[in-house]
DSSP file (Angstrom, degrees, kcal/mol; ACC not computed):
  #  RESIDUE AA STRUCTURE BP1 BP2  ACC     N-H-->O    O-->H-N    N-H-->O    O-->H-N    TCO  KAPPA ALPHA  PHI   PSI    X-CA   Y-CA   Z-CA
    1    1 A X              0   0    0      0, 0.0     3,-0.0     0, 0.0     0, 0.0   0.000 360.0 360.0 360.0  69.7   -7.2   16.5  -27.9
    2    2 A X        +     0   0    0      2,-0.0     2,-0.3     1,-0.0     0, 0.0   0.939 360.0  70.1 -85.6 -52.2   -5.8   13.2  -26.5
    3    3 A X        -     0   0    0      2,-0.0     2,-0.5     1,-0.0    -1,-0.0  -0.495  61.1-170.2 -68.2 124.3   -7.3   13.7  -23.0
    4    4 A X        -     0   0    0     -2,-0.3     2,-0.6     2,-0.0    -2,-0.0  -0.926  19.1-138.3-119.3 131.8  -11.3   13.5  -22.2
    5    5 A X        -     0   0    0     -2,-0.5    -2,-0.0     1,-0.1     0, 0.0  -0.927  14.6-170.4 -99.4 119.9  -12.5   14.6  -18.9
    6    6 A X        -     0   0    0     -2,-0.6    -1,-0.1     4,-0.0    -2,-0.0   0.172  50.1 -99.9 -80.2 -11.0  -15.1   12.2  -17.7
    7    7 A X  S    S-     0   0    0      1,-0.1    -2,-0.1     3,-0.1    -3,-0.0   0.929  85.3 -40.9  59.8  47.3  -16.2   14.2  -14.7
    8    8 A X  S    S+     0   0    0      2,-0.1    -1,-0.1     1,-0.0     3,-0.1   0.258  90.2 131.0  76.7   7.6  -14.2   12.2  -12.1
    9    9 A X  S    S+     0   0    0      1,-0.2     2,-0.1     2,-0.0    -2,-0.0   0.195  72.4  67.6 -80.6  36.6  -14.5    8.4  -13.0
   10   10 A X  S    S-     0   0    0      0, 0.0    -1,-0.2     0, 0.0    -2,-0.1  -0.716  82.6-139.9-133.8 139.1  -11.1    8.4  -12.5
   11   11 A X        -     0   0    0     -2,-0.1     5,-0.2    -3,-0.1    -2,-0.0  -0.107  35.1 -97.7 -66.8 148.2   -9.2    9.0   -9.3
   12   12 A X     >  -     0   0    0      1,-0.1     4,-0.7     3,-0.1     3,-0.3  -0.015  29.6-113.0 -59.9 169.7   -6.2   11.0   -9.2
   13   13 A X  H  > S+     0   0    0      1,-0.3     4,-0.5     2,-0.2     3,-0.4   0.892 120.7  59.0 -92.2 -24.9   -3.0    9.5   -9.4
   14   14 A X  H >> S+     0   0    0      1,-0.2     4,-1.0     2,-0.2     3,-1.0   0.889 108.3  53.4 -33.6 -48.1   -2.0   10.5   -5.9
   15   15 A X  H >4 S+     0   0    0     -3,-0.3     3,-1.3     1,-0.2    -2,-0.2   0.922  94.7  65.5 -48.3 -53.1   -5.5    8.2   -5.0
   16   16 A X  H 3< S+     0   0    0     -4,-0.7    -1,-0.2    -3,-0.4    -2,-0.2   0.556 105.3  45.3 -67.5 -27.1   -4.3    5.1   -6.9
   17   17 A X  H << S+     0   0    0     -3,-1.0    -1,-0.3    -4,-0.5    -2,-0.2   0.625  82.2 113.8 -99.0 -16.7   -1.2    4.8   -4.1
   18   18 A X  S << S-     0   0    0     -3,-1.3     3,-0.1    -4,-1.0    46,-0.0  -0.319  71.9-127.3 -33.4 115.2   -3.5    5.4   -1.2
   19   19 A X        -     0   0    0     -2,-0.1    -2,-0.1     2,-0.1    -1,-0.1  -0.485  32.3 -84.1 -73.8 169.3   -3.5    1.9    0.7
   20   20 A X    >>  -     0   0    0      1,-0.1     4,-2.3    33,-0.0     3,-1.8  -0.309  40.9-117.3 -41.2 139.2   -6.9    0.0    1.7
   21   21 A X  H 3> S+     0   0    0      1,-0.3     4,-0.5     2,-0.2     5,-0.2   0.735 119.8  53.9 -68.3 -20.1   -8.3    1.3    4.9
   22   22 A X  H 3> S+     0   0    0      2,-0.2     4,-0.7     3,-0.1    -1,-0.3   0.759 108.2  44.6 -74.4 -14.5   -7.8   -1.9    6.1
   23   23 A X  H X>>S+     0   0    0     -3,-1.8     4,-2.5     2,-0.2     3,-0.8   0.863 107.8  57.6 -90.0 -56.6   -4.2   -2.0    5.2
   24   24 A X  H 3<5S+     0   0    0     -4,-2.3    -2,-0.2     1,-0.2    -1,-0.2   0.468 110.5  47.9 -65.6  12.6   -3.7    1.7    6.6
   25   25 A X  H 3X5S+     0   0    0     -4,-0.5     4,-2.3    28,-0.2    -1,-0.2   0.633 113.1  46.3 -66.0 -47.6   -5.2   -0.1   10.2
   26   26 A X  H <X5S+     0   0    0     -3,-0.8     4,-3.2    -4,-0.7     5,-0.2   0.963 110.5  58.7 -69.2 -53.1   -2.6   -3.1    9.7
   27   27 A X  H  <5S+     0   0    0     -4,-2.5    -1,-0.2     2,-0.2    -3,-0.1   0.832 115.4  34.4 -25.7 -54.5    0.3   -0.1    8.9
   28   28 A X  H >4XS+     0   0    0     -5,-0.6     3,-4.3     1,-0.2     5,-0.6   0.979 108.9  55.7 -79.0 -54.1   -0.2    1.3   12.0
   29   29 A X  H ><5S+     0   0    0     -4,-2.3     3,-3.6     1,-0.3    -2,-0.2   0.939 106.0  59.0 -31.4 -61.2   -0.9   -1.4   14.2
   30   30 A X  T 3<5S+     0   0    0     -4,-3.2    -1,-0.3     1,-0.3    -2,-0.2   0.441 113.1  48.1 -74.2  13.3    3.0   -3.2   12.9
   31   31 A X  T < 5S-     0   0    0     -3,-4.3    -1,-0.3    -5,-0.2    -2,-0.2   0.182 113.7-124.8-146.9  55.2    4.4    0.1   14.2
   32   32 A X  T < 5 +     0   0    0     -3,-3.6     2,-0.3     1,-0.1    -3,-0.2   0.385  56.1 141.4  71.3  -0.6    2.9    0.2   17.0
   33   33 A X      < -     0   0    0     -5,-0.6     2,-0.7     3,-0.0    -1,-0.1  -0.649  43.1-132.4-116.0 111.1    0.9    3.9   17.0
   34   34 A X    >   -     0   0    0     -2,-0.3     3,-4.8     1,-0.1     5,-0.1  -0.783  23.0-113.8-105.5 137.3   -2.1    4.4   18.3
   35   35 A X  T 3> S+     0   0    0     -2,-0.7     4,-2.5     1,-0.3     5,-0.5   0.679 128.5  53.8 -68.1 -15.3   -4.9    6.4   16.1
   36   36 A X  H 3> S+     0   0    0      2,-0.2     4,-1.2     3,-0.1    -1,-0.3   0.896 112.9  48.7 -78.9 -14.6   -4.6    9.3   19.0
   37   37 A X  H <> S+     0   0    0     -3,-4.8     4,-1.3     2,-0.1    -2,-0.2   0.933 121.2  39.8 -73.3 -42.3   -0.3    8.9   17.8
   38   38 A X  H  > S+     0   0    0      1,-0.2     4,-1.1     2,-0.1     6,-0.3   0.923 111.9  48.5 -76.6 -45.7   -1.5    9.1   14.6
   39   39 A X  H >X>S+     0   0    0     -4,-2.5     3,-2.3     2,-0.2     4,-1.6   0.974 112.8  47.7 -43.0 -52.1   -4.0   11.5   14.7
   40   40 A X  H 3<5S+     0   0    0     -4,-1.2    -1,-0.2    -5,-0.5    -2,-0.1   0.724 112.5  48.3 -79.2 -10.7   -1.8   14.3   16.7
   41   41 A X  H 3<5S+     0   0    0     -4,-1.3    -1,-0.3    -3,-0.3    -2,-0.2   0.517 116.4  48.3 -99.8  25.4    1.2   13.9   14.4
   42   42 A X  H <<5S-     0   0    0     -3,-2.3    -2,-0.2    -4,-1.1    -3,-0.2   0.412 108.8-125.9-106.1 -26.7   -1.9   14.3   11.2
   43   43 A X  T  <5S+     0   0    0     -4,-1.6    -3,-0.2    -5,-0.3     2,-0.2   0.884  76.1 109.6  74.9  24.5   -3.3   17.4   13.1
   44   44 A X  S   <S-     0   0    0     -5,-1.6     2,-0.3    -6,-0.3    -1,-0.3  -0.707  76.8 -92.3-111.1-168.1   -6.8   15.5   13.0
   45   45 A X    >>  -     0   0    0     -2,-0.2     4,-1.9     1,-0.1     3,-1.8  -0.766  28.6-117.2-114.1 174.0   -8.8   14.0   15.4
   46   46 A X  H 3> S+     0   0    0     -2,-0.3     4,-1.8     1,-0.3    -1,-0.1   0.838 122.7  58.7 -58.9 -10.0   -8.7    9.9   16.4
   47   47 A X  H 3> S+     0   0    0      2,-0.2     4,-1.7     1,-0.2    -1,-0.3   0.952 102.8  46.7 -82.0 -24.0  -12.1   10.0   15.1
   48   48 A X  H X> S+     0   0    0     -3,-1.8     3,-1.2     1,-0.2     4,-0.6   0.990 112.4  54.9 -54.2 -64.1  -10.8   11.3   11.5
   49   49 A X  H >X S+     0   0    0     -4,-1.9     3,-1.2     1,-0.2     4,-0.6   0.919 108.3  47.4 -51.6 -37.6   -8.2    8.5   11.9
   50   50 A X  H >X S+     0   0    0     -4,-1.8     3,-1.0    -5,-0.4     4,-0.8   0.893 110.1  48.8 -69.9 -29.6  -11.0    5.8   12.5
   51   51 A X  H << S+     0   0    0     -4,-1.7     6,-4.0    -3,-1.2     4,-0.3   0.347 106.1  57.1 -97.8  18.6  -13.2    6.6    9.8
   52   52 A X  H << S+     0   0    0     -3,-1.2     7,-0.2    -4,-0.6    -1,-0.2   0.292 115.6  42.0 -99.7   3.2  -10.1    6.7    7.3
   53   53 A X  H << S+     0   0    0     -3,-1.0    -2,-0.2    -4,-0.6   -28,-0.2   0.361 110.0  52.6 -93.2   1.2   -9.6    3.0    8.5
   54   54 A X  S  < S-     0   0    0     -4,-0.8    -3,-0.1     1,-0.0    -2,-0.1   0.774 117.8-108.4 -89.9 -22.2  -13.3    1.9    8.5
   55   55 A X  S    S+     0   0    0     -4,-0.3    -4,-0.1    -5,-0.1    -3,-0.1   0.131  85.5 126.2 125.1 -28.1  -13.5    3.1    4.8
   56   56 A X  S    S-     0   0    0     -6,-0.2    -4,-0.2    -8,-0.0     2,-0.2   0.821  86.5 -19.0 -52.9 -41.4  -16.0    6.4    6.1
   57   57 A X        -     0   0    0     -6,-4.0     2,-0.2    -9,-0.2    -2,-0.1  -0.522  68.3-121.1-145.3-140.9  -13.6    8.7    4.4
   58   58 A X        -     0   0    0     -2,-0.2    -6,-0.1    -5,-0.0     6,-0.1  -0.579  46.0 -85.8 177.5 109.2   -9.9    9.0    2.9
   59   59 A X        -     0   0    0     -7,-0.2   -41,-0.0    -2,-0.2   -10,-0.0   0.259  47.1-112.8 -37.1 117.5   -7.3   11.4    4.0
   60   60 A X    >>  -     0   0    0      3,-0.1     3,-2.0     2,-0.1     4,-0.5   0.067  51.3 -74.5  -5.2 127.0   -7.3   15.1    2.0
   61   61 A X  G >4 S+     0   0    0      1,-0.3     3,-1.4     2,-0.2     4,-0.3   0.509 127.8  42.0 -10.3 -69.2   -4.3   16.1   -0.4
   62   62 A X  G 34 S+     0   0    0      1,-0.3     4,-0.4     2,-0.2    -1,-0.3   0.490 111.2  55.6-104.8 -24.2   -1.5   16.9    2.3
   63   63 A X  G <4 S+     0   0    0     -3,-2.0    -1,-0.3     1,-0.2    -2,-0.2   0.555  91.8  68.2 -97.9  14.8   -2.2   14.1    4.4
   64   64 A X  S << S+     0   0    0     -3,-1.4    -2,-0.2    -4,-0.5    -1,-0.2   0.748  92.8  61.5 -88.2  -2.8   -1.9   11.5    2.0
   65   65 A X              0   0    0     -4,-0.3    -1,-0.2    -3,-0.2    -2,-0.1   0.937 360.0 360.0 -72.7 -42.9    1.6   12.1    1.8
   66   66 A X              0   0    0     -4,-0.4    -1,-0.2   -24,-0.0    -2,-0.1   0.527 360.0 360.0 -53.4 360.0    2.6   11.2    5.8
């Protein structure tokens, strides 16, 4: 019994590689994309993209990968 589950004070490890929403603005911006380019190759919409750079939320399992 090495492992104790805390009941989610700590983020998964996938989480831990997630950039800053401010970094995942800067990301796109140096290549050029704008959140409706990102949004449509993400399947969401630009507003999903805006609040996963303002900080409002933070992309779902399968889109943290793109």
């Amino acid at each position: 019994m090495s492992q104790t589950s805390r009941g989610g004070d700590t983020a998964p490890p996938s989480a831990a590689a997630l950039p800053a929403p401010k970094e995942r603005r800067r990301l796109r911006e140096a290549l050029s994309l704008s959140e409706e380019q990102v949004a449509e190759a993400m399947g969401v919409t630009k507003a999903t993209v805006r609040a996963w750079e303002t900080g409002r939320g933070a992309p779902p399992g399968p889109h943290r990968r793109a």
